[in-house]
C-alpha positions as CSV (number, residue, x, y, z in Angstrom):
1,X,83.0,50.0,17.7
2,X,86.6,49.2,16.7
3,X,85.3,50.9,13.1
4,X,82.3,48.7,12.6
5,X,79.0,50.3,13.0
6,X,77.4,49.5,16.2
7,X,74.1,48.3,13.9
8,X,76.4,45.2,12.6
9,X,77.3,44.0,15.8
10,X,75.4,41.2,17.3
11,X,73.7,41.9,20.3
12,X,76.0,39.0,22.4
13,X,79.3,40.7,21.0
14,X,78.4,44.0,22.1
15,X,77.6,42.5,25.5
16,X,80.6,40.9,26.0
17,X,82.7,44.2,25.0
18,X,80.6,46.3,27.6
19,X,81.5,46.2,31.3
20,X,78.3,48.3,32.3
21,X,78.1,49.9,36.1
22,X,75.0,51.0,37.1
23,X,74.0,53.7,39.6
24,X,72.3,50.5,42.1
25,X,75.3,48.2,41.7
26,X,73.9,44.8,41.7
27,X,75.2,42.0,44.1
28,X,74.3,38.4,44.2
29,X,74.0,35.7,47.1
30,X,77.3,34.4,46.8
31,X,80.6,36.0,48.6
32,X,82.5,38.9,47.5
33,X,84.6,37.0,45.4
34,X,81.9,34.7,43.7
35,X,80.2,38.5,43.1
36,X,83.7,39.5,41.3
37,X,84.1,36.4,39.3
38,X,80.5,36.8,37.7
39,X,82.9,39.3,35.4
40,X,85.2,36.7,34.7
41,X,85.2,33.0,36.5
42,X,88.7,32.3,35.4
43,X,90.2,35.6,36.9
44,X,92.9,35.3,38.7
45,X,92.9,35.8,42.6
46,X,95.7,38.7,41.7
47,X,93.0,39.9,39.2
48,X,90.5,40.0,41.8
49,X,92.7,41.9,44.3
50,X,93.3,44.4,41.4
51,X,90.1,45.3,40.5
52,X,89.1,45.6,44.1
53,X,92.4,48.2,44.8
54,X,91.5,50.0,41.4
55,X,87.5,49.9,42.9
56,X,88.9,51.5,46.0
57,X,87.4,48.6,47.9
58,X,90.4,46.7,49.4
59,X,90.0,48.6,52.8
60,X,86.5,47.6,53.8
61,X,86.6,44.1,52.4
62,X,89.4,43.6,54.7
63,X,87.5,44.6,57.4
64,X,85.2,42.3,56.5
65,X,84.7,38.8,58.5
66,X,86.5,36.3,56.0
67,X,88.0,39.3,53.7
68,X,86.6,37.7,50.0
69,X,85.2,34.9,51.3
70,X,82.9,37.0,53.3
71,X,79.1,36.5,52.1
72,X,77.3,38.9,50.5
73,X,73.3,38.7,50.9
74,X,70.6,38.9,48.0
75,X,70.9,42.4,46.3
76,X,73.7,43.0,48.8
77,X,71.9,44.6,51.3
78,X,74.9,43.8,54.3
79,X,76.9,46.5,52.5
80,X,76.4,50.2,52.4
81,X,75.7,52.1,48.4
82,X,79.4,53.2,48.1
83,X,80.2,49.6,49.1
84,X,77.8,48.6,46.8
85,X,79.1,50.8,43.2
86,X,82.5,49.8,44.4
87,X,82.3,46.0,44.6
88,X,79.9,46.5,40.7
89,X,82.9,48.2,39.9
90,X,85.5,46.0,40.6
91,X,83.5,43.2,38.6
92,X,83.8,45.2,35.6
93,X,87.1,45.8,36.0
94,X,87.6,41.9,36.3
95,X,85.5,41.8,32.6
96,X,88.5,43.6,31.0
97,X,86.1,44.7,28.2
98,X,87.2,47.2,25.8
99,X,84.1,50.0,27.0
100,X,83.6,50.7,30.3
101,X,79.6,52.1,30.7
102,X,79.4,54.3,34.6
103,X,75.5,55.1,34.6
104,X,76.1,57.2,37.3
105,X,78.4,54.5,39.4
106,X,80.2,57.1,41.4
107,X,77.1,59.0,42.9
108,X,77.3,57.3,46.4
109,X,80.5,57.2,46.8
110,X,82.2,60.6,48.8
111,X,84.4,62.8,46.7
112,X,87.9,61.6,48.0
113,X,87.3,58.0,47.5
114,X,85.6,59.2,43.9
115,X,88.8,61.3,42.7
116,X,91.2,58.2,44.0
117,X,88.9,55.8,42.1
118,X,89.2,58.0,38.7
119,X,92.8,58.2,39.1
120,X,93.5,54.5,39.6
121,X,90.7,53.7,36.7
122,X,92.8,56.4,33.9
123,X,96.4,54.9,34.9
124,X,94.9,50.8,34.6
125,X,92.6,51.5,31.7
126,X,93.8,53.7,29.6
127,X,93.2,52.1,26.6
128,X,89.4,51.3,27.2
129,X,86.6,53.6,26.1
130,X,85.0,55.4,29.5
131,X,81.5,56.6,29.1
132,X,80.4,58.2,32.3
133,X,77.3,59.4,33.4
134,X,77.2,61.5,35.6
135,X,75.6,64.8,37.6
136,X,78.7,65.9,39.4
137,X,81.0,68.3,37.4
138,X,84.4,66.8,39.4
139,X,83.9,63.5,38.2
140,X,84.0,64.4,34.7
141,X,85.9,67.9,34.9
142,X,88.9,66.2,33.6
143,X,87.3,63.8,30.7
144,X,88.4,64.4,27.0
145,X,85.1,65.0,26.4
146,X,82.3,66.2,28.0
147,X,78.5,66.2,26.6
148,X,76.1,68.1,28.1
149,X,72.6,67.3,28.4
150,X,69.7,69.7,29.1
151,X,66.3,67.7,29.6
152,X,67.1,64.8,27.2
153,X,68.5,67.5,24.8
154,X,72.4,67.9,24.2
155,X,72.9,71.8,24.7
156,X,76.8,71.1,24.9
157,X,80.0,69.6,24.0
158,X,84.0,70.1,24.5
159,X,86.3,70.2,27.0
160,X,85.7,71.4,30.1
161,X,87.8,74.7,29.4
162,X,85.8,74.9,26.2
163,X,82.5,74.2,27.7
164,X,83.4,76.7,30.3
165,X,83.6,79.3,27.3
166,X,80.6,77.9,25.3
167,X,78.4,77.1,26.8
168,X,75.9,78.5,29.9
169,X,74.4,75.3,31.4
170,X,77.4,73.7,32.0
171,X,79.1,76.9,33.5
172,X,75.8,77.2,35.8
173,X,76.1,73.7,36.6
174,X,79.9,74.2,37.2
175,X,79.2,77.3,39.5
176,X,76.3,75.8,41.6
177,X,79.3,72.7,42.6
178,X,82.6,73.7,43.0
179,X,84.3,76.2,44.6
180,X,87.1,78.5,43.2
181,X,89.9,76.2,44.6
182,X,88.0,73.3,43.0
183,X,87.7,75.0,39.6
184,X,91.9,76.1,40.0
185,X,92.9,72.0,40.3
């Protein structure tokens, strides 16, 4: 990390440099925007709106009685999953931290609202570190590198177009999930 081996890093530095997004987002009792600020409690309200139009989550917070100041419940069980990754999402983004982790963050959400959320995330963090985790081949068809996993083995690695060439799980995968108009984009 920034050249140092990860081993030399203290556990609390590397934490702080992490804005990890799990598959469950986790939400506390709070509101929406106490639930942003856990990534940074000096953020900025224009911060906070940020993050939640990178997060894609503007539109249903809106829609929400009292908009940020609308409560959340224990675990966040008044919003839906996609609701859920998004608002996780948006709390990272508020973190600013050099590596974003995406333990397969993007699963609930539906394809459109996933491919607007990848494209606001590579124009406002450019110059962060993305690791994403992930079982669908759109959300990562695009990444500058693409590892491929095989149970708990690494059977691949490249670009898409490479891995395309090289490599027959991820061109199984690849077939099994999108379409030939899918694969031409």
């Amino acid at each position: 990390m920034d050249g140092r081996d990860v081993r030399e890093v203290t556990q609390e530095d590397l934490r702080e440099r992490i804005g990890f997004i799990p598959q469950r987002g986790i939400l506390f009792t709070g509101t929406i925007e106490s639930n942003l600020r856990f990534g940074d409690e000096n953020a900025s309200d224009e911060e906070l709106q940020a993050a939640a139009r990178i997060s894609q989550a503007t539109g249903f917070i809106a829609e929400m009685d009292g908009g940020m100041d609308a409560p959340v419940s224990q675990g966040g069980t008044n919003v839906s999953g996609g609701q859920k990754q998004r608002l996780a999402i948006a709390r990272a983004l508020v973190k600013k931290p050099p590596i974003y982790i995406f333990d397969d963050a993007l699963s609930a959400l539906d394809f459109k609202t996933d491919a607007a959320l990848r494209q606001a995330l590579k124009k406002e963090t450019g110059k962060s570190t993305m690791i994403i985790v992930t079982q669908r081949v759109s959300t990562i068809k695009n990444a500058e590198q693409i590892v491929v996993l095989d149970e708990g083995e690494m059977v691949g690695k490249g670009t898409h177009e490479e891995l395309m060439r090289s490599c027959e799980t991820y061109r199984e995968m690849v077939s099994s999930q999108l379409t030939g108009e899918e694969l031409s984009r």
